[in-house]
C-alpha positions in Angstrom: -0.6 0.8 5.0 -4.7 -0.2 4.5 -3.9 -2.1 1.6 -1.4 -5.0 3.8 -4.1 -5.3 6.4 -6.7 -5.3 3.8 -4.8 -8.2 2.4 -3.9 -9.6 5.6 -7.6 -10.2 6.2 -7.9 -11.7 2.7 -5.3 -14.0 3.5 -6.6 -15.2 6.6 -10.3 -16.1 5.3 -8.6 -17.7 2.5 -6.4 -19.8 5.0 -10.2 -20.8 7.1 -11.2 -21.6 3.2 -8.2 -24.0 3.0 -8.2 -25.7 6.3 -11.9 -26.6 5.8 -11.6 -28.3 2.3 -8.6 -30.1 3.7 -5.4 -28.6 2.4 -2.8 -30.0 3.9 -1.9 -27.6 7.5 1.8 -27.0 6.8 1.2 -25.2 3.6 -1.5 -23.3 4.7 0.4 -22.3 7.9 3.2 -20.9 5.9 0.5 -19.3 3.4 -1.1 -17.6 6.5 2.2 -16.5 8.3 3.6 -14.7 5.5 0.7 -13.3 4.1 -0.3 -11.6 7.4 3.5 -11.0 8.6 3.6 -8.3 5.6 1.4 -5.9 7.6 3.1 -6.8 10.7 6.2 -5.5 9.3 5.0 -2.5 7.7 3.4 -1.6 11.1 6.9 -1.7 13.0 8.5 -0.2 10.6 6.2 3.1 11.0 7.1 2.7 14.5 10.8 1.8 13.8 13.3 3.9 16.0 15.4 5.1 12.9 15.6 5.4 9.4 17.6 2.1 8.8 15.3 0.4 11.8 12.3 1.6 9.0 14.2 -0.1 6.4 15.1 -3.3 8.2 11.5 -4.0 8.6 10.5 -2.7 4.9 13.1 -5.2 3.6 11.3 -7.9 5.8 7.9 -6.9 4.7 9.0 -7.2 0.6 10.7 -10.4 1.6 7.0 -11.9 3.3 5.4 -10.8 0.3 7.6 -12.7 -2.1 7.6 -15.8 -0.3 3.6 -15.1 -0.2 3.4 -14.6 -4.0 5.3 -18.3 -4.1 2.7 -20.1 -2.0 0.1 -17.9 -4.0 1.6 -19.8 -7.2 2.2 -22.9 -5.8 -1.9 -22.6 -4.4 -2.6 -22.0 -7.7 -0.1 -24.4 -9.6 -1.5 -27.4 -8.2 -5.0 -26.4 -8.2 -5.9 -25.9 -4.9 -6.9 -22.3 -5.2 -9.0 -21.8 -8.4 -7.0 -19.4 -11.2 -9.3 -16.2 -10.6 -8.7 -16.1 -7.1 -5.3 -17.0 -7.9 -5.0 -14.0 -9.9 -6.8 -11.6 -7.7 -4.5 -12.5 -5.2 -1.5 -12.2 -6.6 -2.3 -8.9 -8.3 -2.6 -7.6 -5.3 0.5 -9.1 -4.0 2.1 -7.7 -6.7 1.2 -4.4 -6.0 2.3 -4.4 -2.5 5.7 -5.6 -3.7 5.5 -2.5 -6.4 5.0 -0.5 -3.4 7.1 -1.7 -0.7 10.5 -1.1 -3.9 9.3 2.0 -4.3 9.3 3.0 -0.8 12.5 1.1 -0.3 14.2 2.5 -3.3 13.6 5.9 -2.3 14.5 5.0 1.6 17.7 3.9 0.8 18.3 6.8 -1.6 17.7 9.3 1.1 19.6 7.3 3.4 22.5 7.7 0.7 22.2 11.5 0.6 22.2 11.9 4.4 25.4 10.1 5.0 
């Protein structure tokens, strides 16, 4: 999916941003590992040996992107990451979660059917 590793980038120049003006590394190390494990897990999931392997990975992905969208707020909530860029960020966050719960919805339904 173009639009994880598009965000995956975004995420890591945002983390560069962060570490030079100082934010403290723990937070941003979280920020950057879930942010760019989303893509990670949507790229083994293609390559997943079976449908509930796909799943597992999905589920992992929409779990990376919540916890991302909570460092997103948190960023944001204490004023360390300006609200536009706040918000730009987490609508596309947002989106990726939209589309990881449709594509996990529909998984599991057709996982359903074939048993």
């Amino acid at each position: 999916m173009d639009k994880s590793f598009q965000f995956g980038l975004r995420i890591v120049k945002l983390f560069m941003h962060l570490r030079k003006i100082k934010v403290e590394r723990d937070l941003c190390t979280q920020f950057l590992r879930s942010g760019t494990s989303i893509g990670a897990n949507i790229e083994e999931a293609i390559g997943g040996s079976s449908r509930k392997d796909f799943v597992h990975k999905l589920e992992i992905a929409y779990k990376e992107a919540r916890e991302t969208r909570y460092w997103l707020r948190l960023l944001k909530g204490s004023s360390l990451l300006e609200n536009k860029l706040a918000e730009s960020f987490m609508k596309d966050c947002e989106e990726i979660i939209k589309i990881l719960t449709a594509i996990l919805n529909s998984s599991k339904t057709q996982q359903i059917i074939n048993s």
